[in-house]
PAZAPA-4460 file (N, C-alpha, C; in steps of 0.05 Angstrom, whole numbers, plus 32768, in hexadecimal, padded with zeros to 4 digits):
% residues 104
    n_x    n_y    n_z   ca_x   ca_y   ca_z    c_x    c_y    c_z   seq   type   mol
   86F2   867B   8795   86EE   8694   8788   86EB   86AB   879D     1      X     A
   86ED   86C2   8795   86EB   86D6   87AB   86CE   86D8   87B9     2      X     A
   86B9   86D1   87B1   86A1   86D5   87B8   86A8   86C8   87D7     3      X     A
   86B2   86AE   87D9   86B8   869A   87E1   86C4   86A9   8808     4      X     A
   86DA   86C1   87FE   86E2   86CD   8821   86CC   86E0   8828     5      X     A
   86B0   86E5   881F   869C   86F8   8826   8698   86DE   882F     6      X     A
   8687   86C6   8827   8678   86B2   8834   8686   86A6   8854     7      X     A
   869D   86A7   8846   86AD   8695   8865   86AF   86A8   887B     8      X     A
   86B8   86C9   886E   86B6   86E0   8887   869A   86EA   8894     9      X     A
   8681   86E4   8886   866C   86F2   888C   8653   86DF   8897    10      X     A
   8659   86BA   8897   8647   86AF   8895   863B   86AD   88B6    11      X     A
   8649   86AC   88C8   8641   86AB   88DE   8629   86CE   88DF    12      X     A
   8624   86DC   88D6   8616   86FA   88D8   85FF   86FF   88C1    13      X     A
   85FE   86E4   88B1   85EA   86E4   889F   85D8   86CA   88A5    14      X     A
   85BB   86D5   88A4   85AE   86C3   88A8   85A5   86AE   8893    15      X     A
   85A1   8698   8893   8598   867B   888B   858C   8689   8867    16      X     A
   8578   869A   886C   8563   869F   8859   8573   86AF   883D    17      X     A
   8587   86C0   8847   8593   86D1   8841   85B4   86C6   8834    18      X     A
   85C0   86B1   8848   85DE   86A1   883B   85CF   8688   882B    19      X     A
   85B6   8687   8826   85B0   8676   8809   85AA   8684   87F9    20      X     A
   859B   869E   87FE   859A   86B5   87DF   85BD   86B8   87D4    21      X     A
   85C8   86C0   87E5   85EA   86BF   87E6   85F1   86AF   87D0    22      X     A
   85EC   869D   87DF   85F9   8674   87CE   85EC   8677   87AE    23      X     A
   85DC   8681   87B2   85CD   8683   8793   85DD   8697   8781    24      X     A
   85E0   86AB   878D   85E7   86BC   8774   8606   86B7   8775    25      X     A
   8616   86AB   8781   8627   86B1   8786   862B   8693   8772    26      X     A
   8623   867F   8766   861B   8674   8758   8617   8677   873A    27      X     A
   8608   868D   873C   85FD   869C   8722   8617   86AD   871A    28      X     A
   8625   86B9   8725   863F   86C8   8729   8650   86B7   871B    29      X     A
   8659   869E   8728   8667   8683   8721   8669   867E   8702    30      X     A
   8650   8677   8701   863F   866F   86DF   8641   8683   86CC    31      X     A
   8647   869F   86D7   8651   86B6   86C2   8668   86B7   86BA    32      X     A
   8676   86BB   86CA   8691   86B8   86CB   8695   86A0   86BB    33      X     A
   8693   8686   86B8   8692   866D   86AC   868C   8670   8695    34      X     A
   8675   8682   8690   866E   8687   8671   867D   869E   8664    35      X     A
   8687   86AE   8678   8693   86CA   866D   86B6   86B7   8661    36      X     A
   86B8   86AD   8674   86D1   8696   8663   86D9   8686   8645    37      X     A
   86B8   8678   864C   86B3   8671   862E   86B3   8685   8619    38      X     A
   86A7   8697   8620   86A7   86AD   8609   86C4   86B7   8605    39      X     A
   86D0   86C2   861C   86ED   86C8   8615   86FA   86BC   860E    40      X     A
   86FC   869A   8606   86FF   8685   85EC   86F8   868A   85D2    41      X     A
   86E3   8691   85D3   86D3   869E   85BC   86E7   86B3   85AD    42      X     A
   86E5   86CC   85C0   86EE   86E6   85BA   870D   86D6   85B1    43      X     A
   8716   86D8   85BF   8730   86C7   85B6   8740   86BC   85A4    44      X     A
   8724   86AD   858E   8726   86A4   8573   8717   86B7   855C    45      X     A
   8719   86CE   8566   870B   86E4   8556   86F3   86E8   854E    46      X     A
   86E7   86D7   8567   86C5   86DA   855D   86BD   86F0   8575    47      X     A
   86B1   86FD   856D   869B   8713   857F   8695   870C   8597    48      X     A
   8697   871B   85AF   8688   870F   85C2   8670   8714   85CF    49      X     A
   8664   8703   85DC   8644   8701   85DE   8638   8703   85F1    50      X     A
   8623   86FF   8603   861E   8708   861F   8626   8705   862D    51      X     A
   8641   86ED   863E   864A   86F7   8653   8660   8708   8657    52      X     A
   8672   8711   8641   8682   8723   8638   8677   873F   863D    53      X     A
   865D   873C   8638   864E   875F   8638   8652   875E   865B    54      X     A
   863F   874B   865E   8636   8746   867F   8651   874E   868C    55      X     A
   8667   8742   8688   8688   874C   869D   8686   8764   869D    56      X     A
   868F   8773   8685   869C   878A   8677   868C   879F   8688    57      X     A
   8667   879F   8683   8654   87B1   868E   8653   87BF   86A1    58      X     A
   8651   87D0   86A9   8657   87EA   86C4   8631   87E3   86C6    59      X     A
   861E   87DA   86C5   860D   87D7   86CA   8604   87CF   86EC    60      X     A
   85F2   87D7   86F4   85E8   87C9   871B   85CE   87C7   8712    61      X     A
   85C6   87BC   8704   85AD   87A8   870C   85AB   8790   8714    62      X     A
   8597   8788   8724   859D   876B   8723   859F   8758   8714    63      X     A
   85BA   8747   8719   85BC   8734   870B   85DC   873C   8702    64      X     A
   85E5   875B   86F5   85F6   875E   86EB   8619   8758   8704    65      X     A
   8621   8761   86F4   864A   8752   86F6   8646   876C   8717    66      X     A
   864D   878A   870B   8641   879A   8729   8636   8794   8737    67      X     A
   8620   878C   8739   860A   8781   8748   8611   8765   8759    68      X     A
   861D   8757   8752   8625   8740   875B   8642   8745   8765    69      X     A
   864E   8753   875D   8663   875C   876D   865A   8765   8786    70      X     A
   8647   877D   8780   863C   8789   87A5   8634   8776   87AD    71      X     A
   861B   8768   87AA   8611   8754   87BF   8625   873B   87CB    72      X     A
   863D   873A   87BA   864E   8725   87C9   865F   8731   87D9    73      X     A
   8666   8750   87CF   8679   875F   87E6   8691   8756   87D6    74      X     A
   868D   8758   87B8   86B2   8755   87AD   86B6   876A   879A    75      X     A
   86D0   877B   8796   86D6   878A   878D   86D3   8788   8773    76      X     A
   86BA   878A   875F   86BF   8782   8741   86D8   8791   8731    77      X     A
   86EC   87A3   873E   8701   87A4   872A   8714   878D   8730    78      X     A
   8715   877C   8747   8728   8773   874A   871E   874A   8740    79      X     A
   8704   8750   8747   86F0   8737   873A   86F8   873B   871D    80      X     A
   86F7   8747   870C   8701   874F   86EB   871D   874A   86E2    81      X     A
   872F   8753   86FB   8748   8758   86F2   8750   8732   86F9    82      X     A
   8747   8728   870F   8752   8708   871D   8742   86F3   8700    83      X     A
   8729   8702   86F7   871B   86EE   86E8   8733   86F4   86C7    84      X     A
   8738   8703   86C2   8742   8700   86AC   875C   8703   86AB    85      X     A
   8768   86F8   86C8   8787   86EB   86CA   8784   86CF   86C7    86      X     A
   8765   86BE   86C8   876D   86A2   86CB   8750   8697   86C0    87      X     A
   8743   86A5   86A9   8736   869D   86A3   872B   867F   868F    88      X     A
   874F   867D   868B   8745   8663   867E   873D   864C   8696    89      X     A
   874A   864E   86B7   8744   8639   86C3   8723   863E   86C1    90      X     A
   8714   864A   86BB   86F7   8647   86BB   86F2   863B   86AD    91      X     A
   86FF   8633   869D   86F7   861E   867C   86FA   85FD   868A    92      X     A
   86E5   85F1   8693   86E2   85CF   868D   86E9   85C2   8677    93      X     A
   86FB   85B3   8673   86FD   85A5   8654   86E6   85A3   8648    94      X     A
   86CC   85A2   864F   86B3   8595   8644   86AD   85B7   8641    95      X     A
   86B0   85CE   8645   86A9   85E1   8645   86B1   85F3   862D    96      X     A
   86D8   85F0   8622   86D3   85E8   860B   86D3   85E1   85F1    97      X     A
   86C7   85C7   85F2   86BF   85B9   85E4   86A5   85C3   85DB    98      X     A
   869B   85D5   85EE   867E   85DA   85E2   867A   85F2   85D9    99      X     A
   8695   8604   85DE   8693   861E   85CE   869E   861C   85B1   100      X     A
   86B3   8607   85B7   86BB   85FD   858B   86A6   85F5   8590   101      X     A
   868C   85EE   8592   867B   85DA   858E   8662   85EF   8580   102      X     A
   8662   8602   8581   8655   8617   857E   8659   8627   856B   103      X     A
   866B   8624   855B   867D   8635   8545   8670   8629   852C   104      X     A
***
């Protein structure tokens, strides 16, 4: 994923305490994106979409949000937006879903 050329270009200049806060959100980032997928399955079959749909879409910088995790990884969220919803079905695990029909 893009998060992925900040870690490999920057890791030797970040310290220990700081490239595991990194690993975390960059994690949390992962798992949105993953869910923002499912939902765009969702949306897809003409159901409404639900919090991680808001969470992409949102021009929001607080922590935690799609902005916000874009800055702290150092990736361009228009271009994080535009790559995630050229290939968002590879974010879909078969078991992944199965659990959004699973939810209907």
């Amino acid at each position: 994923m893009i998060y992925e050329e900040f870690a490999h270009n920057q890791r030797s200049a970040i310290s220990e305490p700081d490239l595991a806060n990194l690993k975390l959100w960059a994690h949390v980032f992962t798992v949105g994106l993953k869910d923002f997928a499912e939902d765009q399955l969702r949306v897809e079959k003409g159901k409404f979409p639900r919090e991680p749909s808001y969470w992409f879409w949102s021009n929001a910088n607080e922590t935690g949000s799609f902005e916000w995790c874009c800055d702290l990884l150092k990736i361009d969220s228009g271009r994080a937006r535009t790559e995630t919803l050229a290939q968002w079905r590879d974010l879909l695990p078969g078991s992944s879903i199965r659990r959004a029909d699973a939810e209907d």
